[in-house]
N, C-alpha and C positions, 0 to 999 in steps of 0.2 A: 562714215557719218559721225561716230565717238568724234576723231580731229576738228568735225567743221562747228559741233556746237559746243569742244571745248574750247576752242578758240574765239568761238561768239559770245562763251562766258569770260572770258579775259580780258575780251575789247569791251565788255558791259561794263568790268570792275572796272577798270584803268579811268571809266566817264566818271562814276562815282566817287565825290567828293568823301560817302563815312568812312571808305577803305583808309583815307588819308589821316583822315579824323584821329580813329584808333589805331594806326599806327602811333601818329604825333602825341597822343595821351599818354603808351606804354613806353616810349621813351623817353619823356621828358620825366614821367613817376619813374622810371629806374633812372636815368641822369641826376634827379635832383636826391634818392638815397643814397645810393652810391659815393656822389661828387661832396654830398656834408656828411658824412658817416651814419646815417640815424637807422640804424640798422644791426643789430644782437650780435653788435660784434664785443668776443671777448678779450682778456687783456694779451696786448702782444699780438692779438690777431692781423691779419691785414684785411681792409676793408674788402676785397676782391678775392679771398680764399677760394677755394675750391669746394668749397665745404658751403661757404655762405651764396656762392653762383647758385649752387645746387639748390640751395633755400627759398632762393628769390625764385629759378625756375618753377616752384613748386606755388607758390606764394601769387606769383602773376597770372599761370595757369587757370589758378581758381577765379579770380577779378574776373580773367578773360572767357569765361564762362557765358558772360553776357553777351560777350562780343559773337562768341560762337554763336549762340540763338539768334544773331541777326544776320549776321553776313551765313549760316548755312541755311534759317530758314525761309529766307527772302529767294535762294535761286529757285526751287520749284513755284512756290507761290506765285511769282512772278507770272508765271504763263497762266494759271488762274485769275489774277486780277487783270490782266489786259486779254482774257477772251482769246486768247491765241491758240485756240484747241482746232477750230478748223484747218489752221495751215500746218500744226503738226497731225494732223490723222488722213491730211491729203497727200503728202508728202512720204517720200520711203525713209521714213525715219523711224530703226530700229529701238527696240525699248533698253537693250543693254547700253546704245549710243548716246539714247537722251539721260537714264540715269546715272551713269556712272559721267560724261561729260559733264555734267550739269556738277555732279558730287568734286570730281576732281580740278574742274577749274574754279569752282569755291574754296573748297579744301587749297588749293595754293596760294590764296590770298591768305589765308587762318594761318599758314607756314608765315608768307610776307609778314605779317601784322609780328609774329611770334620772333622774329630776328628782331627786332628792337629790343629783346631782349638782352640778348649778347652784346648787341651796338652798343645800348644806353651805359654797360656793366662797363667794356673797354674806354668809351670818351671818356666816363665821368673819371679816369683814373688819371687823365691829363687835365680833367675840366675842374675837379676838385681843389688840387695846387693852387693853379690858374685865376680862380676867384677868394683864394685865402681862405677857404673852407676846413682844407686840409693840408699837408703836409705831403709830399714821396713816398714819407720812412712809411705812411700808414698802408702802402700800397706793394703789390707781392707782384714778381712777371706775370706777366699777360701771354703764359705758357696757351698756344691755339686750344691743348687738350682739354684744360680749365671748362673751354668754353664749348667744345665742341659733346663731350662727353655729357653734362646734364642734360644739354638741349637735344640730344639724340634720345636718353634713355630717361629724361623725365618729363620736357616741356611737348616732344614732339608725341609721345602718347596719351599723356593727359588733353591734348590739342585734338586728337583724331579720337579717341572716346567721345568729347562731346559734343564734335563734328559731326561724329555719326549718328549719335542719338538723338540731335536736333535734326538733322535733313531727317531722318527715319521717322520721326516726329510731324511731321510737315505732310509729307509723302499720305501718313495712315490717316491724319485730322482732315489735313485739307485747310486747314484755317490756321490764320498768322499769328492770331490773339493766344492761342492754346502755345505757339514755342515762346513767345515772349513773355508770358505768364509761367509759364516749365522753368524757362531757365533762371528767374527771380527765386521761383520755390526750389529749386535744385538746390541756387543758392542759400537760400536758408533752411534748408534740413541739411543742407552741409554742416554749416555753422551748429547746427541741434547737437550733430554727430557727435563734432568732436567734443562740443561740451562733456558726451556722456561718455567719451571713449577715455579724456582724463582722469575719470574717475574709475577705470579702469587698471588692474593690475597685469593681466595676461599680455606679452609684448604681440605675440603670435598675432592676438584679433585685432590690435592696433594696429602693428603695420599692416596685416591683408586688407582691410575693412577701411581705409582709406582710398576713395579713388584717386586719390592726385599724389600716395604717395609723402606726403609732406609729413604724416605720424611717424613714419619710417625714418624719414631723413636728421627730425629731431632727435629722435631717440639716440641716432648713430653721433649727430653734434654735443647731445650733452653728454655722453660717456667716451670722448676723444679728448685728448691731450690739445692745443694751439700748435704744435707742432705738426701735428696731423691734421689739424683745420686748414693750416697756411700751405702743407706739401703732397697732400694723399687725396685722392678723388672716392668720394663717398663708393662704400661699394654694396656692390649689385649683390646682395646673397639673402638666405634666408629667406624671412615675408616678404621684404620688400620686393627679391625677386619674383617670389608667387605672386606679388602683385603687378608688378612689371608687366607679368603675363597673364594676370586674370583680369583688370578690367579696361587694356586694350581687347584684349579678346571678347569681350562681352559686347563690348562696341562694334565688333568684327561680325561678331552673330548677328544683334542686332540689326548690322546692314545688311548682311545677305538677305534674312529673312524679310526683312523689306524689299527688297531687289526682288526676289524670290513672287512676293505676294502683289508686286505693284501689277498696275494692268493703265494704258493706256485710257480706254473708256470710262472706266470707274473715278478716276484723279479729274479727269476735264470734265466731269460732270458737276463741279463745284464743293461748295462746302459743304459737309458735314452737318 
């Protein structure tokens, strides 16, 4: 049952047009920084470091915040707003098949939408030249690692935190207004954050105390050489690793414990 309704969610996304939407937005805002440099790059750096990929992954992540609360918390909702409780509670459809397919073929469009990231960082490094923006010299190989290495260990968990926290979101309210109102205000006590976190001396509670990671990554770019922004891939150690692992994991919690708690009758009984 898991295969047939995540594949029923796959053939849903592919109809819909906002999939395409927010793909085309995060590429074209990484194609157009990238391709004209407007981007904290320093001297002698190359626009496409390893250092600044890692920036932008952290940087997009947070934007795509938004995007999360819509495309996670629209796949449950959905069977609430079209009254679709009778033919799942007539039907042998198990509660681990409908939640987690429902979770996993959303979550792989939030991956889709999230590879524009990498795309937009490699075109713009021919597309840049190409329109007289920039130059070659300002651009470093397109080493796969570059790109493969942030988007594993910074875009892809900052992506499934608030994937999960938005369906989990969804799943407990029952109403659509409360994830798309969440994740606006997510967004601005973000922003609160780190207001108060620059004023801040302790590195420790900066980098943990960031969910997306990005206090971490700054910290690591302004006490590195250009030499190491252009050859070295940000590393994993210290807070940023405790955080690497604390608030994917919180987002891990989070869904179980929704998993856990969901119930069939209680969800198609409406909103909240």
């Amino acid at each position: 049952m898991f295969s047939k309704i995540f594949l029923f969610e796959i053939q849903n996304r592919i109809r819909r047009p906002a999939v395409y939407l927010y793909f085309s937005a995060v590429l074209v805002f990484t194609l157009f920084a990238f391709s004209t440099g407007t981007l904290p790059v320093g001297e002698k750096e190359h626009i496409n470091s390893p250092y600044l990929i890692t920036f932008w992954c952290c940087s997009m992540t947070i934007m795509m915040m938004l995007v999360s609360s819509s495309v996670m918390g629209i796949a449950l909702y959905r069977d609430i707003e079209y009254q679709t409780k009778d033919y799942y509670l007539t039907y042998p459809i198990t509660k681990s098949g409908y939640f987690w397919g429902r979770y996993l073929g959303s979550f792989t469009f939030m991956l889709l939408i999230a590879l524009a990231i990498p795309l937009g960082i490699y075109l713009s490094t021919y597309l840049g030249p190409a329109i007289g923006k920039t130059v070659p010299a300002q651009y470093g190989p397109n080493k796969p690692i570059y790109y493969l290495y942030p988007f594993l260990l910074i875009a892809l968990p900052n992506i499934f935190f608030t994937s999960s926290l938005f369906y989990g979101l969804v799943a407990v309210t029952r109403n659509i207004k409360v994830i798309y109102f969440g994740g606006i205000l997510l967004f601005l006590f973000y922003f609160m954050a780190l207001f108060f976190l620059d004023h801040t001396t302790n590195a420790t509670v900066i980098g943990i105390s960031d969910p997306f990671g990005l206090n971490g990554v700054r910290f690591q770019m302004n006490n590195s050489s250009t030499a190491q922004h252009n050859n070295s891939l940000i590393a994993i150690n210290g807070p940023l690793a405790i955080n690497r692992l604390l608030w994917p994991g919180l987002g891990l919690a989070a869904l179980i414990i929704t998993y856990l708690r969901f119930n069939f009758e209680t969800f198609f009984a409406g909103k909240r």
